[in-house]
PyMOL Python script that loads the backbone (N, CA, C, O; Angstrom):
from pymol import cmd

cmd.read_pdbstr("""\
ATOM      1  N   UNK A   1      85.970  69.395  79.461  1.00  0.00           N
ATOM      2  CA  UNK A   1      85.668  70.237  80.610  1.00  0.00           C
ATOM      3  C   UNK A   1      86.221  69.552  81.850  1.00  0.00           C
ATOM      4  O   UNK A   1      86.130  68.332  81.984  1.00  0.00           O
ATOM      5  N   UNK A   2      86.805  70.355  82.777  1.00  0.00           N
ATOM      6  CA  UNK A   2      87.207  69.745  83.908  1.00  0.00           C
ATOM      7  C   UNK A   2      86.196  69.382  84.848  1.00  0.00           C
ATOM      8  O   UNK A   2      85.048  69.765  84.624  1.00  0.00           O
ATOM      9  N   UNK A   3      86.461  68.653  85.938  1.00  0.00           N
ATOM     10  CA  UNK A   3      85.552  67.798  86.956  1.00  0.00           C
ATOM     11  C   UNK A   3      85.043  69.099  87.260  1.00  0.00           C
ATOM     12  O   UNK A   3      85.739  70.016  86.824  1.00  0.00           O
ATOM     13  N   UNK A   4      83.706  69.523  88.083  1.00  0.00           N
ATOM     14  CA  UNK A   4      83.673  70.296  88.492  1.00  0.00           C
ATOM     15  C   UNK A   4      83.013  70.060  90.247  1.00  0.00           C
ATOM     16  O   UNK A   4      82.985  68.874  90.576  1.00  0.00           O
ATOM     17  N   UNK A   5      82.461  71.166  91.433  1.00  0.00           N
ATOM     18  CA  UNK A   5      82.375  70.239  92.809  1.00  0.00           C
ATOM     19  C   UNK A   5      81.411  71.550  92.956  1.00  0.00           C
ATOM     20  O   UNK A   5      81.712  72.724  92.736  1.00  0.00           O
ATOM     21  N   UNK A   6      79.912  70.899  93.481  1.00  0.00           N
ATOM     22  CA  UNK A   6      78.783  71.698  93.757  1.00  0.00           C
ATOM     23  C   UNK A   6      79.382  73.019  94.854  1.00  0.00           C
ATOM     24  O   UNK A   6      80.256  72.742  95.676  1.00  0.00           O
ATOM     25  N   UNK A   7      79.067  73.811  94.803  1.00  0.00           N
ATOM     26  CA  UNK A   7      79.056  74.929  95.708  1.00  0.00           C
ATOM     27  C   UNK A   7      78.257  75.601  96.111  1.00  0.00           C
ATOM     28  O   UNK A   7      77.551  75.936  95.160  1.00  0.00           O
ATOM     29  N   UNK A   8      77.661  76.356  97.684  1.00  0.00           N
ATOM     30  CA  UNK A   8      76.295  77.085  97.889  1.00  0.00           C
ATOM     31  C   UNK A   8      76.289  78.416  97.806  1.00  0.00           C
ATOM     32  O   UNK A   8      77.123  79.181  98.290  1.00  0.00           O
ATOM     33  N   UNK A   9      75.243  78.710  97.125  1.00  0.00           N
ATOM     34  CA  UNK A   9      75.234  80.573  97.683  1.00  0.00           C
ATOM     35  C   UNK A   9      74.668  80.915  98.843  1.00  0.00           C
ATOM     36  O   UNK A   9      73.615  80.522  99.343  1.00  0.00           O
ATOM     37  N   UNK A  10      75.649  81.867  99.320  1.00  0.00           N
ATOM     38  CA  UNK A  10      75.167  81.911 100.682  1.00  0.00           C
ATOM     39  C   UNK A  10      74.049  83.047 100.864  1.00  0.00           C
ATOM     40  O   UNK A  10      74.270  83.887  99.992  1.00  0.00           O
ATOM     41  N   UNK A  11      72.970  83.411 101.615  1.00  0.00           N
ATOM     42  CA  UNK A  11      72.142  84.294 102.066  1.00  0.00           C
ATOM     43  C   UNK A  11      72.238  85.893 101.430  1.00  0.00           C
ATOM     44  O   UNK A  11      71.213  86.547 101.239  1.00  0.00           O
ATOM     45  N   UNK A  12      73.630  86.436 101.125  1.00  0.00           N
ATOM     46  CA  UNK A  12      74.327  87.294 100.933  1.00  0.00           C
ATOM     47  C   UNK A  12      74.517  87.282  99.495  1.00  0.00           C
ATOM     48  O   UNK A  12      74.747  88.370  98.967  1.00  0.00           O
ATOM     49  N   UNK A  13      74.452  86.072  98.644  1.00  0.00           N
ATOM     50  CA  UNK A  13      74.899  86.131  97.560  1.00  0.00           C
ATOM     51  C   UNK A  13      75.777  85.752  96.808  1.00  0.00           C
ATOM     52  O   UNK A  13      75.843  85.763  95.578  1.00  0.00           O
ATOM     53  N   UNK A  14      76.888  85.200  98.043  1.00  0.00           N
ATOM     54  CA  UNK A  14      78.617  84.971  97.808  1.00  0.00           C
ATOM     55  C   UNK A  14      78.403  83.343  97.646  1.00  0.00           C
ATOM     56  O   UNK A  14      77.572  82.569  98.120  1.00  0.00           O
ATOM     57  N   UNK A  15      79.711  83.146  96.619  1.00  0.00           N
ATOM     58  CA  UNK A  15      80.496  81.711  96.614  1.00  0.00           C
ATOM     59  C   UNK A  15      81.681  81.538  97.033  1.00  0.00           C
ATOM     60  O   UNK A  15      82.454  82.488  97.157  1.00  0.00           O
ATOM     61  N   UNK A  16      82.066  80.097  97.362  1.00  0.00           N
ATOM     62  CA  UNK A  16      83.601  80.267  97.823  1.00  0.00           C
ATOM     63  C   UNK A  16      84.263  78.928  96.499  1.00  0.00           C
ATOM     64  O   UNK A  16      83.970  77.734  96.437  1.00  0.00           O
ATOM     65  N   UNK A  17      85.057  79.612  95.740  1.00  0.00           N
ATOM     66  CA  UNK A  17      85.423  78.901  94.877  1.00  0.00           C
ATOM     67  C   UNK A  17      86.331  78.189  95.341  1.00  0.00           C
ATOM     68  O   UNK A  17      87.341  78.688  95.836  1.00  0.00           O
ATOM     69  N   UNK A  18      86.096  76.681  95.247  1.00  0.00           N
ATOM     70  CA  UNK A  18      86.962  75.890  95.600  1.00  0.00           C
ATOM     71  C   UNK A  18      88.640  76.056  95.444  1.00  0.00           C
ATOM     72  O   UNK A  18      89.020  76.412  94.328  1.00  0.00           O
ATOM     73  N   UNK A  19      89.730  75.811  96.533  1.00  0.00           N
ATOM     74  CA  UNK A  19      91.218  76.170  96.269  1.00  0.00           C
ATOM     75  C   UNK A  19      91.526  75.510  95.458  1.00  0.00           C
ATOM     76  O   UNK A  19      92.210  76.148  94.658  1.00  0.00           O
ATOM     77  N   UNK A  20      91.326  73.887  95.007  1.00  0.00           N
ATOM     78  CA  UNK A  20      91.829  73.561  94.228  1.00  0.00           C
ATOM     79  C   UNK A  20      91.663  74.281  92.663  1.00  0.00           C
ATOM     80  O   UNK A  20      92.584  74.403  91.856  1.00  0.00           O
ATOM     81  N   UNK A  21      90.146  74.750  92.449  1.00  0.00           N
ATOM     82  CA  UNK A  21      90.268  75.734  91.441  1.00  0.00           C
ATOM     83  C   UNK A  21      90.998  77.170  91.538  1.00  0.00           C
ATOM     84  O   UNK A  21      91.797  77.504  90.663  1.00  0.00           O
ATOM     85  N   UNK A  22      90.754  77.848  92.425  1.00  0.00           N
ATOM     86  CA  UNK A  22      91.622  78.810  93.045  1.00  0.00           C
ATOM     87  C   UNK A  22      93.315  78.910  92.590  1.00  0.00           C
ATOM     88  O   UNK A  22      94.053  79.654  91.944  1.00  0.00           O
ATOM     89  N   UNK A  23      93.384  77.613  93.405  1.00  0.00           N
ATOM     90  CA  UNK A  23      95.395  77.376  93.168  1.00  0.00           C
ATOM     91  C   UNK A  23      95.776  77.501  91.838  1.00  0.00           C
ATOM     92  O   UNK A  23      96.831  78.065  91.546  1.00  0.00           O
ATOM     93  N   UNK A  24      94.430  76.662  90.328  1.00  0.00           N
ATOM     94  CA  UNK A  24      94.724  76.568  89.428  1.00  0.00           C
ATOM     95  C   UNK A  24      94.914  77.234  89.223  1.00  0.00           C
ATOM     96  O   UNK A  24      96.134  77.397  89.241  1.00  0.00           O
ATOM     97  N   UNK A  25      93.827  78.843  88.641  1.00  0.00           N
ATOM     98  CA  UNK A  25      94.072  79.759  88.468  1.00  0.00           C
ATOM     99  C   UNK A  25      94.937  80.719  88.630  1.00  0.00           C
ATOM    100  O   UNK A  25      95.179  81.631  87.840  1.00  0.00           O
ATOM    101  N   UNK A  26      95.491  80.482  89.843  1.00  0.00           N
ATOM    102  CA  UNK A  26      96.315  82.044  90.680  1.00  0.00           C
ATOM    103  C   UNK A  26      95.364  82.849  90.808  1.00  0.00           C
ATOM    104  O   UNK A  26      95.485  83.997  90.383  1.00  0.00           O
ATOM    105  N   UNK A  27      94.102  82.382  91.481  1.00  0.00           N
ATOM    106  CA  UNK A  27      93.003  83.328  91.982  1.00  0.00           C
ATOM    107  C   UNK A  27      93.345  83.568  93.911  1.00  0.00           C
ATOM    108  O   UNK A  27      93.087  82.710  94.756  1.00  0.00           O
ATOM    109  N   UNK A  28      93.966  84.950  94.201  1.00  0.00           N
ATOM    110  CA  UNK A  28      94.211  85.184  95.610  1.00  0.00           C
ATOM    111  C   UNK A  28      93.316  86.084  95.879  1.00  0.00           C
ATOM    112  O   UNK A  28      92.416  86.542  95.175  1.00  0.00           O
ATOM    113  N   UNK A  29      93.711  86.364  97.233  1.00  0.00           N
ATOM    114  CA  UNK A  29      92.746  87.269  98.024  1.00  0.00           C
ATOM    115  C   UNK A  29      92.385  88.259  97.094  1.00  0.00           C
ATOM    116  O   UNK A  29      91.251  88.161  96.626  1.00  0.00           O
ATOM    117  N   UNK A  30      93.050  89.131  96.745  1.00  0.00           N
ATOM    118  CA  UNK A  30      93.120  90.630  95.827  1.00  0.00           C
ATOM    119  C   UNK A  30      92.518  90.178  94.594  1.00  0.00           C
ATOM    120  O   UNK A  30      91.961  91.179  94.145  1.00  0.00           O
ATOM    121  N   UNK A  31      92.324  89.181  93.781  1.00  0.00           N
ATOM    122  CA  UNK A  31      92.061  88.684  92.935  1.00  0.00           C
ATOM    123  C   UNK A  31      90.414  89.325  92.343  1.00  0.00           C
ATOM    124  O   UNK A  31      89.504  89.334  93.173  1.00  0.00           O
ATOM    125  N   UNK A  32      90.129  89.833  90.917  1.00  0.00           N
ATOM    126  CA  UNK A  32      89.330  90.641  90.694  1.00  0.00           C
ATOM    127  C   UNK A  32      88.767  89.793  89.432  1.00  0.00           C
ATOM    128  O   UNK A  32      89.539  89.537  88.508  1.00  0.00           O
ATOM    129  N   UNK A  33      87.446  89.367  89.399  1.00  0.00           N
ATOM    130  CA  UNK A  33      86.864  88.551  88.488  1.00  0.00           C
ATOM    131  C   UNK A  33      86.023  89.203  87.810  1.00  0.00           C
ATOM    132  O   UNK A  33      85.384  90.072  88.403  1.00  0.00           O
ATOM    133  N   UNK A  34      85.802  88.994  86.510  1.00  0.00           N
ATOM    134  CA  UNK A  34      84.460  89.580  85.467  1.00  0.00           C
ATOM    135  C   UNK A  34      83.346  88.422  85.511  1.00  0.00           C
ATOM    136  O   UNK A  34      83.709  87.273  85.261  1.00  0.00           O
ATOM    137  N   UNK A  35      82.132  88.661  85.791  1.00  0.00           N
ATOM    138  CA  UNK A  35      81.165  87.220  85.877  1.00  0.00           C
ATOM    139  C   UNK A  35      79.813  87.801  84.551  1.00  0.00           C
ATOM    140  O   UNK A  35      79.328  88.918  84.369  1.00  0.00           O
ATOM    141  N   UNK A  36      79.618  86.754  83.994  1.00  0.00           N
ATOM    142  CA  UNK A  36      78.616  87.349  83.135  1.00  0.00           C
ATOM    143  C   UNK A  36      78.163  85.820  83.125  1.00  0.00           C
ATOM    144  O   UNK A  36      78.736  84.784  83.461  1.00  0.00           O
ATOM    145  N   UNK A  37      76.458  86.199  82.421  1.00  0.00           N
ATOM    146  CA  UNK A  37      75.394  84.857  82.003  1.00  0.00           C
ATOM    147  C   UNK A  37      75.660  84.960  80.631  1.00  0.00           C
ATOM    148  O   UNK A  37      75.630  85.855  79.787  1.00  0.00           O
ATOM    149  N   UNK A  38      75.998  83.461  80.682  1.00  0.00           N
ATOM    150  CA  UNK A  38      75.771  83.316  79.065  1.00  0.00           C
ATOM    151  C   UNK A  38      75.146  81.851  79.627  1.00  0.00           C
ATOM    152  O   UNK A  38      75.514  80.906  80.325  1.00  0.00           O
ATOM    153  N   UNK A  39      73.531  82.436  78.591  1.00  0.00           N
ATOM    154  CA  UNK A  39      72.568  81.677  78.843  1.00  0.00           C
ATOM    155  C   UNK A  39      72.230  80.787  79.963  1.00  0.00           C
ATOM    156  O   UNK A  39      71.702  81.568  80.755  1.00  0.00           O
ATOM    157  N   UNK A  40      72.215  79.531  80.547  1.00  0.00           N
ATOM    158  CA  UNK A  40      72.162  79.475  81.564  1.00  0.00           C
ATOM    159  C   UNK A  40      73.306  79.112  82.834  1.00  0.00           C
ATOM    160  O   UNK A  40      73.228  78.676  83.983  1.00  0.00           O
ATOM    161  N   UNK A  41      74.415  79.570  81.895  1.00  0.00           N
ATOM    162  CA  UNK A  41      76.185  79.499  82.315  1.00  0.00           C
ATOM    163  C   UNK A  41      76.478  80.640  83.285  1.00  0.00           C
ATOM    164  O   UNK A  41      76.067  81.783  83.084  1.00  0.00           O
ATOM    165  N   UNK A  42      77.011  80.379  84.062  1.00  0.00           N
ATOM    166  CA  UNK A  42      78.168  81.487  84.919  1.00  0.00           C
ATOM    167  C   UNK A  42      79.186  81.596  84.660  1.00  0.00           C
ATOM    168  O   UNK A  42      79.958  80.765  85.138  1.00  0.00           O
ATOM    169  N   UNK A  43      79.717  82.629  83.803  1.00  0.00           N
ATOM    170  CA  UNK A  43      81.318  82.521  83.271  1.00  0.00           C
ATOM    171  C   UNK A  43      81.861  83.541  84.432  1.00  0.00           C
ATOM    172  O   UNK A  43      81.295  84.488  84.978  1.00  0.00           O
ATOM    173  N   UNK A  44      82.955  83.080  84.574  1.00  0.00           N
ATOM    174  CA  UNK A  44      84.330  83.875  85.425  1.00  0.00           C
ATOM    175  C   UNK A  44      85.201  84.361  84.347  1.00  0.00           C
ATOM    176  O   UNK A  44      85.056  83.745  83.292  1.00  0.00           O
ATOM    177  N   UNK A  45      86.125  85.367  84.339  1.00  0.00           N
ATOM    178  CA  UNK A  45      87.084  85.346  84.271  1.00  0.00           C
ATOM    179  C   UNK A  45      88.009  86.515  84.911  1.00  0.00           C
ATOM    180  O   UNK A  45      87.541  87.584  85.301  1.00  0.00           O
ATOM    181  N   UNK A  46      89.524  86.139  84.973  1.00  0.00           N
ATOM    182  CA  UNK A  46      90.231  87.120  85.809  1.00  0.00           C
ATOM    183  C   UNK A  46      90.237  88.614  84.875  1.00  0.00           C
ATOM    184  O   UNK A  46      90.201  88.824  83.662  1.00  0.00           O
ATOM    185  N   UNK A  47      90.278  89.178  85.627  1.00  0.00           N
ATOM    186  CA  UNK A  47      90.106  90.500  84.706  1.00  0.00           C
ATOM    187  C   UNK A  47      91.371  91.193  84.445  1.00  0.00           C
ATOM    188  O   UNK A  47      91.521  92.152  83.689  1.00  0.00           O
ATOM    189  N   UNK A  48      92.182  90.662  85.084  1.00  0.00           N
ATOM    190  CA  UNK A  48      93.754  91.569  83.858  1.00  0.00           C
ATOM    191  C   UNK A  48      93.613  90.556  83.175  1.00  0.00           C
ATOM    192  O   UNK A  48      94.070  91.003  82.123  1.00  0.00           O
ATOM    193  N   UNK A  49      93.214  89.083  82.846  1.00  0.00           N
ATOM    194  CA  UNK A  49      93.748  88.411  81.942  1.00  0.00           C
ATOM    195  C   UNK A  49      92.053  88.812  80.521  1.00  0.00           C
ATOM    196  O   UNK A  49      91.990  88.015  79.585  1.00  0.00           O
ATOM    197  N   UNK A  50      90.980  89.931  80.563  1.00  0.00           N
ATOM    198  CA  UNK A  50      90.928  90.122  79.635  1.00  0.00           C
ATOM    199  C   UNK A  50      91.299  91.277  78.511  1.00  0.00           C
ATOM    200  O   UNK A  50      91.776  92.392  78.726  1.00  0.00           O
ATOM    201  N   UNK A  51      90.908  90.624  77.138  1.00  0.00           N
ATOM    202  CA  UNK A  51      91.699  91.076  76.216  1.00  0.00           C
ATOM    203  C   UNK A  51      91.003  92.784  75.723  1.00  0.00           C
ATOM    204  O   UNK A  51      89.849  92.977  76.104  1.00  0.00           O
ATOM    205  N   UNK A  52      91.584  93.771  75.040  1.00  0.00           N
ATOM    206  CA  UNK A  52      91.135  95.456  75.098  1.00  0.00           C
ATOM    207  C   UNK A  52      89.667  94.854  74.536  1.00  0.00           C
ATOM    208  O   UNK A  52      88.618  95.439  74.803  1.00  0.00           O
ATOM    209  N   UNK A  53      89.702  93.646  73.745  1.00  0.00           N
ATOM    210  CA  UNK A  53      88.491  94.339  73.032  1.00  0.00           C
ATOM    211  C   UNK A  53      87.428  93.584  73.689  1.00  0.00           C
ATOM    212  O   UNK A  53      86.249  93.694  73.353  1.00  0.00           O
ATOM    213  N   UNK A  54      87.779  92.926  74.491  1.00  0.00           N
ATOM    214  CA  UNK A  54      86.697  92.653  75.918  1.00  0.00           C
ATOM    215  C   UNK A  54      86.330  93.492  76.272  1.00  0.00           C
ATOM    216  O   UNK A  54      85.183  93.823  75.973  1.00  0.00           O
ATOM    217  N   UNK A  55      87.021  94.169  76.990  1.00  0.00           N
ATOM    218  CA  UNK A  55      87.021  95.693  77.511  1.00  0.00           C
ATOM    219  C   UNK A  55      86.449  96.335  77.079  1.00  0.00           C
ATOM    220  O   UNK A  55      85.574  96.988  77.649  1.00  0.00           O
ATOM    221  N   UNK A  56      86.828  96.401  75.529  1.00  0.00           N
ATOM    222  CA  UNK A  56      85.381  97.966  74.612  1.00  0.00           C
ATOM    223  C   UNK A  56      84.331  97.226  74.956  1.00  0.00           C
ATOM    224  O   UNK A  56      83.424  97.715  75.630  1.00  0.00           O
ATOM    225  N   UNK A  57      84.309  95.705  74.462  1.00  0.00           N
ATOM    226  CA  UNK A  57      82.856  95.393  74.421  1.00  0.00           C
ATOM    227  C   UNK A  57      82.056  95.779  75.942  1.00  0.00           C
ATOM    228  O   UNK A  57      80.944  96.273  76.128  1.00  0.00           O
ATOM    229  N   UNK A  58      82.748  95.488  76.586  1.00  0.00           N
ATOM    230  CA  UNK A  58      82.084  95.523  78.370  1.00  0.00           C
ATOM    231  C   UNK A  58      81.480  97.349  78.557  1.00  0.00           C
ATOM    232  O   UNK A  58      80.373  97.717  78.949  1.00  0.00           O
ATOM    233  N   UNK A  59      82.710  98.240  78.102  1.00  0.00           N
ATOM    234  CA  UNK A  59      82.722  99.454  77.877  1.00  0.00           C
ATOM    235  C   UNK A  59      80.976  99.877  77.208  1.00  0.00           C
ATOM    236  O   UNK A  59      80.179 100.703  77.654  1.00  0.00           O
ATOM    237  N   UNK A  60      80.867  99.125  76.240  1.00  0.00           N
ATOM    238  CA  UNK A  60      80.037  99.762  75.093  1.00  0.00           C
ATOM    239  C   UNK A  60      79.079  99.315  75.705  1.00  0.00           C
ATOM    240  O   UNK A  60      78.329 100.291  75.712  1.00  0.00           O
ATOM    241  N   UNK A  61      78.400  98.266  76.401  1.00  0.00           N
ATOM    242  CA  UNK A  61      77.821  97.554  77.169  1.00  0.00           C
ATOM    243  C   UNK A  61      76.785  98.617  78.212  1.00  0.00           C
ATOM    244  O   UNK A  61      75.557  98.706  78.199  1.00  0.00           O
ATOM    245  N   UNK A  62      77.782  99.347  79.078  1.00  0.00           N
ATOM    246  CA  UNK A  62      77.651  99.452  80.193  1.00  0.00           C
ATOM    247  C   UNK A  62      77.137 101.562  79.670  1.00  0.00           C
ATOM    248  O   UNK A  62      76.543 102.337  80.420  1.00  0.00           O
ATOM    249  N   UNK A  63      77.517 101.798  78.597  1.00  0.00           N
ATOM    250  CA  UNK A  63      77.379 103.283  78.310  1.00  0.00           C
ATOM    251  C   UNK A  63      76.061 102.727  77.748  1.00  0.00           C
ATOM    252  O   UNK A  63      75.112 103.039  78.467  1.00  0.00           O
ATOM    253  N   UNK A  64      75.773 102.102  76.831  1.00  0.00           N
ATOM    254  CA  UNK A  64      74.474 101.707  76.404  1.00  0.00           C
ATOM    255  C   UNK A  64      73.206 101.536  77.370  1.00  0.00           C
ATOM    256  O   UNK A  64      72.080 102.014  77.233  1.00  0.00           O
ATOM    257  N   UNK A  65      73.768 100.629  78.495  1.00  0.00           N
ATOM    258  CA  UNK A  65      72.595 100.143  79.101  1.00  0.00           C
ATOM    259  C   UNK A  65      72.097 101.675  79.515  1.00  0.00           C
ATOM    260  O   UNK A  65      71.009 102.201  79.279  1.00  0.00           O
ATOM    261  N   UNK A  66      73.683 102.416  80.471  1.00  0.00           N
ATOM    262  CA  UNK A  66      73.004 103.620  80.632  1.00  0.00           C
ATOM    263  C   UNK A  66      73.002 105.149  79.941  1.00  0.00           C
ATOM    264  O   UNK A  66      73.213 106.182  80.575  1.00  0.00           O
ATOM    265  N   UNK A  67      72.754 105.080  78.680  1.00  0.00           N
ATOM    266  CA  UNK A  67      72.461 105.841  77.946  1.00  0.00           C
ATOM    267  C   UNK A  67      73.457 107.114  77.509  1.00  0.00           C
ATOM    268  O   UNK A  67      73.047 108.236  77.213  1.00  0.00           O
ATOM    269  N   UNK A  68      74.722 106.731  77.531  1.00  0.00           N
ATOM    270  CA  UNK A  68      75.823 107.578  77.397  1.00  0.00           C
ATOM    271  C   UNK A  68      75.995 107.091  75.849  1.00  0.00           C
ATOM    272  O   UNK A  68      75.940 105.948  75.395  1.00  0.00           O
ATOM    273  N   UNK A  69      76.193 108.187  75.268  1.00  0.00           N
ATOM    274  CA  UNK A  69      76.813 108.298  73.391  1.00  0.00           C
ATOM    275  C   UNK A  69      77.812 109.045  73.673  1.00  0.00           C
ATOM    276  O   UNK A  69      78.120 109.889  74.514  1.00  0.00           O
ATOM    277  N   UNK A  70      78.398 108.363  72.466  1.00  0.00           N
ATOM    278  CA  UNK A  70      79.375 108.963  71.792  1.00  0.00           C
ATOM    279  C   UNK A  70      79.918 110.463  71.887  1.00  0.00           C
ATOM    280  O   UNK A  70      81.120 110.728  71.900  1.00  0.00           O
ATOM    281  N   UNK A  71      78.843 111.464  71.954  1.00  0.00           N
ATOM    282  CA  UNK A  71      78.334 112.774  71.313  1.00  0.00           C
ATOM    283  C   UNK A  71      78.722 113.429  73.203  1.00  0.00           C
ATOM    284  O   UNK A  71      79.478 114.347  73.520  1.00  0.00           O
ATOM    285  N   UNK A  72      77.970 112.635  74.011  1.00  0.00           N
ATOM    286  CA  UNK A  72      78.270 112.971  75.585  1.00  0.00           C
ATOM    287  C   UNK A  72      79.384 113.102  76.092  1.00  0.00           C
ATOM    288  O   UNK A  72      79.808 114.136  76.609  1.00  0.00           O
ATOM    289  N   UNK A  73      80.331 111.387  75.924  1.00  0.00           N
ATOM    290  CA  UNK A  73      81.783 111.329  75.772  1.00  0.00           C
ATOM    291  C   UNK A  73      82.437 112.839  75.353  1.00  0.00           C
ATOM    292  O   UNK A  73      82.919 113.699  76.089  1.00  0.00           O
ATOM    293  N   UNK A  74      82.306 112.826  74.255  1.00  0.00           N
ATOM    294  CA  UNK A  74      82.784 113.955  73.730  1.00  0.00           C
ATOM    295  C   UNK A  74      82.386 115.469  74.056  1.00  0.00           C
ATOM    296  O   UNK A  74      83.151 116.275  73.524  1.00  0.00           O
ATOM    297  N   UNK A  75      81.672 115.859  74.581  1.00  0.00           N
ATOM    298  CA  UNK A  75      81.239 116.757  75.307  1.00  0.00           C
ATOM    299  C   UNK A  75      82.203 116.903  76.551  1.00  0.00           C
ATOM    300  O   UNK A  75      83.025 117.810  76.681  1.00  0.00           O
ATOM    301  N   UNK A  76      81.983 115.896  77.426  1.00  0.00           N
ATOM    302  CA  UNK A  76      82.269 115.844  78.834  1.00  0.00           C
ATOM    303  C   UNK A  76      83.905 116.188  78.616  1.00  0.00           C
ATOM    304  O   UNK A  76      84.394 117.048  79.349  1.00  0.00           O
ATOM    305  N   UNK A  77      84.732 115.540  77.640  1.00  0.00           N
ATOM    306  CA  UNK A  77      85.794 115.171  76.988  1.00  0.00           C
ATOM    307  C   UNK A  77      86.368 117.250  76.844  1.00  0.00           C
ATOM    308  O   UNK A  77      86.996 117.943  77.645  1.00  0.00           O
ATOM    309  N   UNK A  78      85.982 117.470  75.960  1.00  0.00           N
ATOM    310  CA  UNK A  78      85.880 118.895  75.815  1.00  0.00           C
ATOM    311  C   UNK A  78      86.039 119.725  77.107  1.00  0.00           C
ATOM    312  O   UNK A  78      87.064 120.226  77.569  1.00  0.00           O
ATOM    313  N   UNK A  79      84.574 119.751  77.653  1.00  0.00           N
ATOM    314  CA  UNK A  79      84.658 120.785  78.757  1.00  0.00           C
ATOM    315  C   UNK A  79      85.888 120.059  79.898  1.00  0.00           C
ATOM    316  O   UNK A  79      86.056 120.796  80.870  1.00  0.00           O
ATOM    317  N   UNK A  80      86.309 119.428  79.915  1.00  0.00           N
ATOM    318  CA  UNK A  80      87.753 118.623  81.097  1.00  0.00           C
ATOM    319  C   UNK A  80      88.633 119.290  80.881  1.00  0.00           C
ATOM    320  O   UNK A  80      89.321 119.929  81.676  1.00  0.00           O
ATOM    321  N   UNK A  81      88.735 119.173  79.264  1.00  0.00           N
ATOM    322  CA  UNK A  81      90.487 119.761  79.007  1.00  0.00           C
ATOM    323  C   UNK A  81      90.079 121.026  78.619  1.00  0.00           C
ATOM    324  O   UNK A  81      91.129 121.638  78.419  1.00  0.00           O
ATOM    325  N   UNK A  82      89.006 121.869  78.370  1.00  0.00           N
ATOM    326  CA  UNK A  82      88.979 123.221  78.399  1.00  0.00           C
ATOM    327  C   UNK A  82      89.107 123.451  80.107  1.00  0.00           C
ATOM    328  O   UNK A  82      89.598 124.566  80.282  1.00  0.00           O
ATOM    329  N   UNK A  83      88.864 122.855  81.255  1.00  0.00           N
ATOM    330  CA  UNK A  83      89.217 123.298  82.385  1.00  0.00           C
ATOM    331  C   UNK A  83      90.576 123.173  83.179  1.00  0.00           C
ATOM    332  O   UNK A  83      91.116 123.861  84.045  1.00  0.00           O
ATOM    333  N   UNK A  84      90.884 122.060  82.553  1.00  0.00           N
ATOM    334  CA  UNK A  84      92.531 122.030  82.742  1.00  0.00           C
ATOM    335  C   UNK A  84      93.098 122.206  81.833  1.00  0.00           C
ATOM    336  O   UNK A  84      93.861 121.312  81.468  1.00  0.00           O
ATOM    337  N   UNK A  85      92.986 123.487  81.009  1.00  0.00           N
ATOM    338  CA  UNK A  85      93.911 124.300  80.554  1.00  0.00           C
ATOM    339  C   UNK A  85      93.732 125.347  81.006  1.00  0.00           C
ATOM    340  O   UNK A  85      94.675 126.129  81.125  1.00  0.00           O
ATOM    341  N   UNK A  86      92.189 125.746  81.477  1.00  0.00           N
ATOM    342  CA  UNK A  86      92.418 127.165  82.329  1.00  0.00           C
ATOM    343  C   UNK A  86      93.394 126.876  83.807  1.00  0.00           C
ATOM    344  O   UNK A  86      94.215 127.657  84.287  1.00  0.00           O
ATOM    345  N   UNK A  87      92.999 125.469  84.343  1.00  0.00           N
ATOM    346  CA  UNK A  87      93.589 124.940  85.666  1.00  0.00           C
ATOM    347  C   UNK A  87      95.170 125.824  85.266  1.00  0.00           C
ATOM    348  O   UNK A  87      95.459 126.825  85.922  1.00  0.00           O
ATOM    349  N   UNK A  88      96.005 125.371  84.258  1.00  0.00           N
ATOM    350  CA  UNK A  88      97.150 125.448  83.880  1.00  0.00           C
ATOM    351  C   UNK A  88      97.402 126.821  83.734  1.00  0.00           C
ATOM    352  O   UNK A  88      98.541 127.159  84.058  1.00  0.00           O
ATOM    353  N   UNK A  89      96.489 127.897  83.248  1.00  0.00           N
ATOM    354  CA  UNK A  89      96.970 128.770  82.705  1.00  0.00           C
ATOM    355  C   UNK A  89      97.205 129.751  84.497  1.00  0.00           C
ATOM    356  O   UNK A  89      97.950 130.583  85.014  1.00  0.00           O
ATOM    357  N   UNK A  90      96.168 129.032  84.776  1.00  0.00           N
ATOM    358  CA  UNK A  90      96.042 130.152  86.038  1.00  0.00           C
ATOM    359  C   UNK A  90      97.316 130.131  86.929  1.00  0.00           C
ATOM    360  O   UNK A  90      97.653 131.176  87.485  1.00  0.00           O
ATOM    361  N   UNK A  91      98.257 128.650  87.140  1.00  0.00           N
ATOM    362  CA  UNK A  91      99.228 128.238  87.994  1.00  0.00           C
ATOM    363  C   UNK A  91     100.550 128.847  87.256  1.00  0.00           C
ATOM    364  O   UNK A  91     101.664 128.727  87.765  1.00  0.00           O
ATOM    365  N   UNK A  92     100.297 129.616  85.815  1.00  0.00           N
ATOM    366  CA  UNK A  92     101.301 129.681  85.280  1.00  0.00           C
ATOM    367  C   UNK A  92     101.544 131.334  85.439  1.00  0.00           C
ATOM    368  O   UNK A  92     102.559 131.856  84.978  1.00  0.00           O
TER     369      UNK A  92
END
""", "prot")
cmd.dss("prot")
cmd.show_as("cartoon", "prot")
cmd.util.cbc("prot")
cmd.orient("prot")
């Protein structure tokens, strides 16, 4: 594990990750991070650099907590492209 250098949270909530970690990374201004607890850890990571099936997992995660299935998806999925095909038919 690399050295690592205490940092505060401020009032607000925010950290300022040190540049020298920063520079490592290629973490810039625009720079967009995924943060999750694993156990009593703070993981970072850059978020184009994770992988699809991060993604489902985060995906499956986040429909779960709030109560979206499969069955909804597919619903919502349906009535879209039954409306943009009427969208289409009408411009045609």
């Amino acid at each position: 594990m690399s050295e690592g250098e205490i940092i505060k949270v401020t009032s607000k909530g925010q950290i300022t990750i040190p540049a020298k970690i920063r520079s490592a990374l290629s973490l810039d201004r625009d720079s967009h991070l995924y943060v999750a607890k694993a156990g009593k850890l703070l993981v970072m990571k850059k978020v184009d650099e994770l992988s699809l099936d991060e993604i489902s997992s985060l995906l499956q995660a986040v429909a779960c907590e709030r109560g979206v299935t499969k069955e909804i998806l597919m619903e919502d999925a349906e009535r879209i492209r039954a409306q943009l095909m009427e969208e289409r038919d009408v411009q045609t």
